[in-house]
DOMI-16933 format. One record per residue (C-alpha): z, y, x; residue in three letters. Coordinates in steps of 0.2 Angstrom, whole numbers. Example, Ala and Ser with C-alpha at 12.3 -4.5 7.8 and 13.67 -1.06 7.14 Angstrom:
REM residues 2
@Z = 39; Y = -22; X = 62; r = Ala
@Z = 36; Y = -5; X = 68; r = Ser
//
This chain:
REM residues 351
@Z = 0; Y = 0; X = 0; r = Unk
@Z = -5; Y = 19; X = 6; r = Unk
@Z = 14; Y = 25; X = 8; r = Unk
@Z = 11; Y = 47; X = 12; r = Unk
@Z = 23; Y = 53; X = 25; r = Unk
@Z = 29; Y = 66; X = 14; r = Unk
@Z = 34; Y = 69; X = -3; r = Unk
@Z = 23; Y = 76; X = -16; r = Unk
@Z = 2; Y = 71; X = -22; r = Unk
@Z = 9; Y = 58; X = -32; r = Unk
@Z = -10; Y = 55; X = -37; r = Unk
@Z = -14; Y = 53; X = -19; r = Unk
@Z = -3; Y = 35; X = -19; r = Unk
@Z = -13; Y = 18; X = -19; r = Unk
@Z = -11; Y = 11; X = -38; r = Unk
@Z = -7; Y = 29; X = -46; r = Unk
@Z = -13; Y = 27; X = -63; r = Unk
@Z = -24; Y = 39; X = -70; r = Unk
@Z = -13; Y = 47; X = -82; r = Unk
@Z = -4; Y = 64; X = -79; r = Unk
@Z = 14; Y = 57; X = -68; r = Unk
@Z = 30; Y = 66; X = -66; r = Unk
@Z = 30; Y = 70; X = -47; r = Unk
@Z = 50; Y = 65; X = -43; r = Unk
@Z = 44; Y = 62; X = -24; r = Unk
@Z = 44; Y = 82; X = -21; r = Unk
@Z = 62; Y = 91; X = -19; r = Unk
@Z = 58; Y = 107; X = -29; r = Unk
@Z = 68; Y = 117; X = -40; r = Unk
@Z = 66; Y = 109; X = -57; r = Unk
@Z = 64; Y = 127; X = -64; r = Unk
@Z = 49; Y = 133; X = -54; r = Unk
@Z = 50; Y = 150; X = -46; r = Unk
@Z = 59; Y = 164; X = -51; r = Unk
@Z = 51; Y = 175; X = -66; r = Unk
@Z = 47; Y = 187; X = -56; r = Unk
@Z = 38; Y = 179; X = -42; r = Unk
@Z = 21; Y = 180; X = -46; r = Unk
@Z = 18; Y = 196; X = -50; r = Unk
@Z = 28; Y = 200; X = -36; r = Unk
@Z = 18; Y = 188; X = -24; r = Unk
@Z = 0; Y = 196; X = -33; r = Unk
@Z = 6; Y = 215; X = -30; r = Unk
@Z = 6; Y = 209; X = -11; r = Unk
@Z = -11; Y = 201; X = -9; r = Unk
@Z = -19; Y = 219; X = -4; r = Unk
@Z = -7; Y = 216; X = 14; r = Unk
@Z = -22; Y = 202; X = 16; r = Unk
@Z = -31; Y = 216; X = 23; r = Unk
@Z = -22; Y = 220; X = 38; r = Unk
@Z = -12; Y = 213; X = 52; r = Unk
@Z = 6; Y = 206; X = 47; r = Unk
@Z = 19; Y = 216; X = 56; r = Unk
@Z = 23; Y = 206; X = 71; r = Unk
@Z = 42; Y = 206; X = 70; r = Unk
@Z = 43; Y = 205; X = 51; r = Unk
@Z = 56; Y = 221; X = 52; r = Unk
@Z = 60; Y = 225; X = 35; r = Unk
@Z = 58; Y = 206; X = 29; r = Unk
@Z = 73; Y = 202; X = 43; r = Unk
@Z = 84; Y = 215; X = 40; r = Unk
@Z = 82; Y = 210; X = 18; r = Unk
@Z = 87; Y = 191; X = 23; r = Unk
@Z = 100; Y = 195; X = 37; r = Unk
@Z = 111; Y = 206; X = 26; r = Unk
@Z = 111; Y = 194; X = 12; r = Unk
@Z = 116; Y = 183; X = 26; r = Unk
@Z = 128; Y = 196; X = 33; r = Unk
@Z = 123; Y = 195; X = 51; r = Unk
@Z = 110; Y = 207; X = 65; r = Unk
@Z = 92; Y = 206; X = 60; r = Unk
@Z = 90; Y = 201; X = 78; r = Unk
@Z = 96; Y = 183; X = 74; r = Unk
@Z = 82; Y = 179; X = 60; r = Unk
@Z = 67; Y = 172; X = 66; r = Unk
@Z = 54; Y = 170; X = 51; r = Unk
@Z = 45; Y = 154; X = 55; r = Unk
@Z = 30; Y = 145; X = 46; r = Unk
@Z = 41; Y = 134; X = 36; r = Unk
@Z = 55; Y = 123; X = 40; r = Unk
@Z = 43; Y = 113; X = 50; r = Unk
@Z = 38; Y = 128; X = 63; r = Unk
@Z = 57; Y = 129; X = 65; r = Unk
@Z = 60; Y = 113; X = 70; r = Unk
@Z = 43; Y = 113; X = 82; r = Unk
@Z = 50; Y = 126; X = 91; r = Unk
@Z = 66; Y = 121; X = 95; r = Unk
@Z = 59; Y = 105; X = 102; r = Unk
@Z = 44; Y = 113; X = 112; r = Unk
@Z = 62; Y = 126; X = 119; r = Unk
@Z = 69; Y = 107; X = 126; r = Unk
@Z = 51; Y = 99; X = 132; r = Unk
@Z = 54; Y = 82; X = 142; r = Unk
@Z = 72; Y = 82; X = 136; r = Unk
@Z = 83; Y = 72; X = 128; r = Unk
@Z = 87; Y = 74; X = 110; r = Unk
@Z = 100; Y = 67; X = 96; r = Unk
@Z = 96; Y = 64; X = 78; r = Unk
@Z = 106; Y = 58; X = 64; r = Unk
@Z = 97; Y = 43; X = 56; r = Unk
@Z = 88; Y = 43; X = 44; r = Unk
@Z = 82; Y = 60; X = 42; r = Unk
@Z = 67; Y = 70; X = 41; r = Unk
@Z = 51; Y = 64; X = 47; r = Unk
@Z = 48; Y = 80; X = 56; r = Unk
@Z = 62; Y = 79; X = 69; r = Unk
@Z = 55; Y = 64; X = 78; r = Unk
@Z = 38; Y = 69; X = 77; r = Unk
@Z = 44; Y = 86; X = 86; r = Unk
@Z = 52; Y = 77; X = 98; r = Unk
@Z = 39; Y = 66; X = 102; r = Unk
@Z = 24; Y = 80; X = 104; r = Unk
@Z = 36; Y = 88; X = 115; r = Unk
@Z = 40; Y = 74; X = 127; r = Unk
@Z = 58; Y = 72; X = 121; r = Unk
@Z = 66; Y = 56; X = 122; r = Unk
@Z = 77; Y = 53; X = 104; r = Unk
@Z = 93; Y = 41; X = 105; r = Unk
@Z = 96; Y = 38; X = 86; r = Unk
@Z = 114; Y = 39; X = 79; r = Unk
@Z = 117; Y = 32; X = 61; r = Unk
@Z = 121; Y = 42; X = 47; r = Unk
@Z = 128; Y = 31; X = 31; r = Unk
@Z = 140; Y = 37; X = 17; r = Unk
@Z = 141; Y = 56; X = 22; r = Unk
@Z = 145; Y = 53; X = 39; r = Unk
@Z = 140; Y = 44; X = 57; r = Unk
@Z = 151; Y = 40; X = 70; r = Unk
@Z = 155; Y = 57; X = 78; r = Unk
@Z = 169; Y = 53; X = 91; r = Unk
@Z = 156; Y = 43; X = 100; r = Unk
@Z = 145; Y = 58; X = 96; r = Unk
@Z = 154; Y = 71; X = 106; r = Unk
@Z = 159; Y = 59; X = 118; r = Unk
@Z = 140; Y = 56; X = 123; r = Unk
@Z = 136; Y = 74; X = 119; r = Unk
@Z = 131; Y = 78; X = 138; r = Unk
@Z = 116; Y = 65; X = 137; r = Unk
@Z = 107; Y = 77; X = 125; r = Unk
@Z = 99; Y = 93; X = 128; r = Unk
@Z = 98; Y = 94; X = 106; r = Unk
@Z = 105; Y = 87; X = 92; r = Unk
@Z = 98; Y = 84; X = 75; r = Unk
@Z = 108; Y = 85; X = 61; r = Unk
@Z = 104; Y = 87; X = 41; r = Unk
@Z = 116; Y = 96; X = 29; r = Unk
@Z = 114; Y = 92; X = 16; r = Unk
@Z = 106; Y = 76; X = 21; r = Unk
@Z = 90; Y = 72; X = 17; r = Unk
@Z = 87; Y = 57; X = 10; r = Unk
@Z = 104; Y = 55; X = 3; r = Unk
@Z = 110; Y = 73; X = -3; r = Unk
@Z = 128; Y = 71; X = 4; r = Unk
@Z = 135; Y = 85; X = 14; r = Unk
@Z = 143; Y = 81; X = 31; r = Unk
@Z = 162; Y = 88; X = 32; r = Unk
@Z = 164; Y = 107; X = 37; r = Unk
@Z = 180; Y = 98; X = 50; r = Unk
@Z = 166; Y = 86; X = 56; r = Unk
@Z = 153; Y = 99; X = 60; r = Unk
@Z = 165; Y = 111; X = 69; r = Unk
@Z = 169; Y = 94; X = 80; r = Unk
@Z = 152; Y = 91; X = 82; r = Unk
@Z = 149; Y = 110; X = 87; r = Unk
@Z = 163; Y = 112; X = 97; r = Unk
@Z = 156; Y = 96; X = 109; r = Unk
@Z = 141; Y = 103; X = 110; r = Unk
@Z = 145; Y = 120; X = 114; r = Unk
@Z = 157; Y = 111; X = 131; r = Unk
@Z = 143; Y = 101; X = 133; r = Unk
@Z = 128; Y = 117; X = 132; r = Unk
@Z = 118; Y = 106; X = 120; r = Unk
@Z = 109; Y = 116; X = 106; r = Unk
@Z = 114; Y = 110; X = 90; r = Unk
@Z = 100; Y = 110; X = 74; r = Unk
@Z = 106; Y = 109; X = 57; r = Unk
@Z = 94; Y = 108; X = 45; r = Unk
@Z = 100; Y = 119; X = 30; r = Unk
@Z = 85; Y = 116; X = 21; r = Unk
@Z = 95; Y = 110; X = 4; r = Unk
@Z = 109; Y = 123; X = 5; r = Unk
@Z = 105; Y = 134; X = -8; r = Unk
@Z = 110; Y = 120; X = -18; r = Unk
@Z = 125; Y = 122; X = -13; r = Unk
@Z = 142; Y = 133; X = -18; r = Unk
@Z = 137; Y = 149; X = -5; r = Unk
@Z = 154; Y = 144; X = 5; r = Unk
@Z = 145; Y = 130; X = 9; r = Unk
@Z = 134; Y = 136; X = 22; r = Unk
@Z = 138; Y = 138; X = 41; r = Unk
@Z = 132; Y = 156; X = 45; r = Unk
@Z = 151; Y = 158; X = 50; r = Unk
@Z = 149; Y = 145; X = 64; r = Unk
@Z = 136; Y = 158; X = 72; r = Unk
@Z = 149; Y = 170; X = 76; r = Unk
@Z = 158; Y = 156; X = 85; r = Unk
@Z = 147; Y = 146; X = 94; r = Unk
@Z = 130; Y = 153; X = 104; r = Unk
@Z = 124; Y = 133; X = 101; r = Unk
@Z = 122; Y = 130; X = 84; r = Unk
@Z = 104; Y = 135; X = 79; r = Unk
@Z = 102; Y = 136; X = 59; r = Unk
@Z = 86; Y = 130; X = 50; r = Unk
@Z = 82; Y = 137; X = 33; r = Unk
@Z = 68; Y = 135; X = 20; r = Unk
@Z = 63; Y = 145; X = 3; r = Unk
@Z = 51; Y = 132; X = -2; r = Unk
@Z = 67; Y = 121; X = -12; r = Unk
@Z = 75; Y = 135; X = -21; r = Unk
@Z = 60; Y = 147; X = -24; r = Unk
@Z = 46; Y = 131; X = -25; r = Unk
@Z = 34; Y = 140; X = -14; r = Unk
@Z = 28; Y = 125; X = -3; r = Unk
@Z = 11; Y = 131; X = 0; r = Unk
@Z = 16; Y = 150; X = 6; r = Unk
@Z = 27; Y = 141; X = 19; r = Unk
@Z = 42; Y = 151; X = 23; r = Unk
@Z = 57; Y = 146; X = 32; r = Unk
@Z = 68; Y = 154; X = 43; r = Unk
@Z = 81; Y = 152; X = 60; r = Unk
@Z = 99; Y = 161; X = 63; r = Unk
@Z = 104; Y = 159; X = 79; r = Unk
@Z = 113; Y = 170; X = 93; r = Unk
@Z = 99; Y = 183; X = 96; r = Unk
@Z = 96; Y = 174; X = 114; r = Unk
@Z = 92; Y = 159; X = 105; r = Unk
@Z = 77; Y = 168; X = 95; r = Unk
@Z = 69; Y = 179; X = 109; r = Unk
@Z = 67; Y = 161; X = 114; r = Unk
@Z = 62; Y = 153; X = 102; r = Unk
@Z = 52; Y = 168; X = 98; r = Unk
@Z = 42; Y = 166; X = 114; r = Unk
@Z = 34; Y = 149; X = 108; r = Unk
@Z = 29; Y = 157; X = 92; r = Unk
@Z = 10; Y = 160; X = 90; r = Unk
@Z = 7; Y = 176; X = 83; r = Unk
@Z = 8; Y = 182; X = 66; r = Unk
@Z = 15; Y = 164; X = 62; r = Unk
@Z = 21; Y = 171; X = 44; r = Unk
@Z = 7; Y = 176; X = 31; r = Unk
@Z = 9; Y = 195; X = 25; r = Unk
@Z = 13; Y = 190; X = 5; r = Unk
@Z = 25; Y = 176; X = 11; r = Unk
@Z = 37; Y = 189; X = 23; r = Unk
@Z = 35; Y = 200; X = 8; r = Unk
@Z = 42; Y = 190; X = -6; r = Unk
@Z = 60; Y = 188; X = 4; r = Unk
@Z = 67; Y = 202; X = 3; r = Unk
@Z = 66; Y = 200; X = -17; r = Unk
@Z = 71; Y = 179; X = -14; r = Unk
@Z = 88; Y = 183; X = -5; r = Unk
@Z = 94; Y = 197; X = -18; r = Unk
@Z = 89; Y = 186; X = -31; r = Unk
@Z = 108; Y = 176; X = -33; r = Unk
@Z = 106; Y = 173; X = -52; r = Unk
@Z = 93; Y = 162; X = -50; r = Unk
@Z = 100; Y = 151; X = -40; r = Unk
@Z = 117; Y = 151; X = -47; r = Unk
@Z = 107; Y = 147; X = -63; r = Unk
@Z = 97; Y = 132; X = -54; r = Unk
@Z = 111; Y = 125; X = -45; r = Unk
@Z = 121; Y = 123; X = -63; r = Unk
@Z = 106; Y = 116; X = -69; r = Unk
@Z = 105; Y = 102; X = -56; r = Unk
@Z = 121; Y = 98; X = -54; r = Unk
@Z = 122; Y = 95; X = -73; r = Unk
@Z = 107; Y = 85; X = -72; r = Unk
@Z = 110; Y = 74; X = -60; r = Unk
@Z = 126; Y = 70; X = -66; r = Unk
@Z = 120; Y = 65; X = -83; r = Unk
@Z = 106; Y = 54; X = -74; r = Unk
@Z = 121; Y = 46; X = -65; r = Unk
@Z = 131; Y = 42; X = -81; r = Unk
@Z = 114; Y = 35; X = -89; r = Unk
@Z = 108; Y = 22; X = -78; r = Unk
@Z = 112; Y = 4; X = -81; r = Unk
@Z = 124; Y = -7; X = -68; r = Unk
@Z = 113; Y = -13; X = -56; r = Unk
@Z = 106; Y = 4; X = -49; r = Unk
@Z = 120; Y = 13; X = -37; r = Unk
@Z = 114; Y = 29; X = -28; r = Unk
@Z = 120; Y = 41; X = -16; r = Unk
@Z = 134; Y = 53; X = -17; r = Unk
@Z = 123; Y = 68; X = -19; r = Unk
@Z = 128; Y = 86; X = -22; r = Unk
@Z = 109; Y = 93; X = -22; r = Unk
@Z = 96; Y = 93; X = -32; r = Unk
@Z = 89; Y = 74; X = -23; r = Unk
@Z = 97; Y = 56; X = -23; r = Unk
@Z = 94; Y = 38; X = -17; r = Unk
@Z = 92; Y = 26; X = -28; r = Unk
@Z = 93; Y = 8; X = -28; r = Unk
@Z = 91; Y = -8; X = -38; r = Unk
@Z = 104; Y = -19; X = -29; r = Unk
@Z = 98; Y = -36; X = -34; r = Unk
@Z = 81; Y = -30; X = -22; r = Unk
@Z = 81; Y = -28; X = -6; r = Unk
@Z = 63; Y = -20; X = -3; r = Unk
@Z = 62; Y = -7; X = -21; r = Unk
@Z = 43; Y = -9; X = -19; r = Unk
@Z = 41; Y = -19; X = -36; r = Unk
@Z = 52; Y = -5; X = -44; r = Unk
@Z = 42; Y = 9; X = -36; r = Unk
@Z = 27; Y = 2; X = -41; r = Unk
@Z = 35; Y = -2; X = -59; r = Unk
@Z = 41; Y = 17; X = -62; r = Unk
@Z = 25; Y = 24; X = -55; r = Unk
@Z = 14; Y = 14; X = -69; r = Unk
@Z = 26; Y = 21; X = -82; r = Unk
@Z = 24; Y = 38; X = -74; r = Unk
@Z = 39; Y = 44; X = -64; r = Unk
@Z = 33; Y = 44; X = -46; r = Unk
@Z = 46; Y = 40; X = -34; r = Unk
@Z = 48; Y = 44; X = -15; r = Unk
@Z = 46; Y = 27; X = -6; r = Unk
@Z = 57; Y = 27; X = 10; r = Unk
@Z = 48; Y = 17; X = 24; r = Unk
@Z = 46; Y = 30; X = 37; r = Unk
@Z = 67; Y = 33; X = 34; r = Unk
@Z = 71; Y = 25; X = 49; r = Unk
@Z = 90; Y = 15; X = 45; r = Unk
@Z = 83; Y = 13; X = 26; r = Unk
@Z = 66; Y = 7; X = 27; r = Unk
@Z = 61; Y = 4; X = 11; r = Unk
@Z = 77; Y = -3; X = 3; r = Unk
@Z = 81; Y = 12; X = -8; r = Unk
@Z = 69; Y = 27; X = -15; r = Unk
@Z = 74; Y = 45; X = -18; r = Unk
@Z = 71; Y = 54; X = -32; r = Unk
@Z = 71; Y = 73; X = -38; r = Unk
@Z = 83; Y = 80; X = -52; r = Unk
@Z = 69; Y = 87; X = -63; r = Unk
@Z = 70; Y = 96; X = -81; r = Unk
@Z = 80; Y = 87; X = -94; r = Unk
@Z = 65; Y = 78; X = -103; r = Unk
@Z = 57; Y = 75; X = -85; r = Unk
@Z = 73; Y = 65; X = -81; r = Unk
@Z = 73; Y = 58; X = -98; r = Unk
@Z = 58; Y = 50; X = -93; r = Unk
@Z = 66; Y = 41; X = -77; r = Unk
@Z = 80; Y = 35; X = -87; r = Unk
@Z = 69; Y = 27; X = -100; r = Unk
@Z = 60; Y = 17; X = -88; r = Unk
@Z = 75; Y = 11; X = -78; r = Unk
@Z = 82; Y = 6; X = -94; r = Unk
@Z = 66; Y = -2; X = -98; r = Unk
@Z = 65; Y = -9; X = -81; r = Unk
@Z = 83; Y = -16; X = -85; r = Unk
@Z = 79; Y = -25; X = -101; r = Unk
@Z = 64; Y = -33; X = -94; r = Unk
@Z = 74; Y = -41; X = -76; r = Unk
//
């Protein structure tokens, strides 16, 4: 079977039916973009005609005082993805950490870069940190995803002080990925670390929240040090015009994702309470889980069940530590995730 690399193009999977599918594989805001967004994002279109500005000044400043820190430790990148590229290519022929399984991306950096990767396994909402920090000298970077993608669990503020603290003694950069945060309560994200520790690097992406995936907008917060370097590897004019343009608007815009995160925490909790016995999933706090039916061990035959009664699925083969044995799923509308329930049940009644 064709398994993508990434979520999303449901219709692109080998034995998509031909009806219209409910893509589960993508992990978007189940409202859409904000109201506003796109007449704000057409209003923008004339700043096609000319060059962006280079250093995205007014963009930063919008972003780093929603953030509450200098405008000269955001870095706008080309999506999550450039963020992570870069802090590789910063540590070429190095040695690198991640936090198994995690995004594709991380590996894949690592390995266009020359970096050797030493996997660590992450189960349950944690990995085994002691041996973690002890080792934390053998790295030049450290991977890490909160909240975690696949799973959606979030990782222990203590533990990632430890985890921080080790590798600023140790003077390895740590990456968190805070892709998925916005999900979370706004205590929840790790800005504060920044004023602590000149290690930690911050990755963050407005595709989830603001469903933008095909403007690609992400962003790093680090020491300003760390993103003159960063910076450096950057081709120019990285961020489209119309993308930088819409941030501003995107970080003051609180209601809407106070609105979203209600919606997907209710959600998903009532998906939870409405699957039959023999699924278990994760213990998520975003708008993502895995999912599981434990009498299999490879979920193909339910992938391939719930794809014919159209909820498409994210298959997990290229999770390395998973590999195949669960899928993850998106918490959608209500009557989108009426949808997956129906056919679990219905995949239920028939095994």
């Amino acid at each position: 079977m064709n398994w993508p690399v990434h979520g999303g193009h449901p219709e692109l999977l080998e034995g998509a039916p031909d009806t219209v599918m409910i893509d589960f594989s993508a992990n978007l805001n189940p409202l859409g973009p904000p109201s506003w967004l796109m007449d704000r994002a057409e209003a923008a279109l004339p700043q096609m005609l000319r060059y962006p500005d280079p250093d995205y000044a007014s963009s930063r400043k919008g972003y780093a005082e929603s953030e509450h820190v200098a405008a000269s430790q955001v870095l706008l990148t080309n999506g999550g993805a450039e963020a992570i590229q870069l802090a590789a290519l910063l540590h070429r022929g190095g040695q690198a950490a991640v936090a198994v399984p995690a995004f594709a991306e991380y590996e894949t950096a690592c390995t266009a870069a020359g970096i050797t990767v030493t996997r660590l396994p992450y189960e349950g909402g944690t990995f085994p940190l002691d041996e973690a920090c002890a080792r934390m000298a053998e790295w030049d970077l450290f991977f890490l995803c909160r909240p975690h993608n696949p799973s959606g669990t979030v990782l222990e503020a203590g533990a990632v002080r430890q985890l921080a603290d080790a590798c600023e003694t140790a003077g390895t950069m740590l990456i968190i990925d805070e892709a998925f945060v916005d999900f979370l309560p706004s205590e929840e994200k790790l800005t504060p670390l920044l004023n602590t520790h000149s290690s930690v690097v911050l990755l963050r992406s407005f595709t989830k929240m603001f469903v933008i995936p095909g403007l690609r907008l992400g962003c790093v917060l680090a020491s300003e040090h760390v993103t003159a370097q960063l910076k450096a590897l950057q081709p120019a004019w990285s961020v489209n015009a119309v993308a930088a343009a819409l941030l501003p608007d995107m970080a003051a815009d609180t209601s809407f994702v106070r609105e979203s995160v209600a919606l997907v925490e209710k959600e998903r909790e009532r998906v939870f309470q409405s699957l039959p016995d023999r699924f278990s999933v994760s213990a998520s706090r975003v708008n993502f889980y895995l999912i599981r039916d434990t009498n299999l061990d490879d979920q193909k035959p339910l992938f391939q069940f719930l794809l014919q009664e159209g909820a498409a699925l994210r298959h997990t083969y290229n999770f390395e530590g998973i590999n195949g044995s669960m899928l993850r799923a998106a918490v959608r509308t209500p009557e989108e995730n009426d949808v997956l329930i129906q056919a679990l049940q219905k995949w239920d009644a028939r095994c």
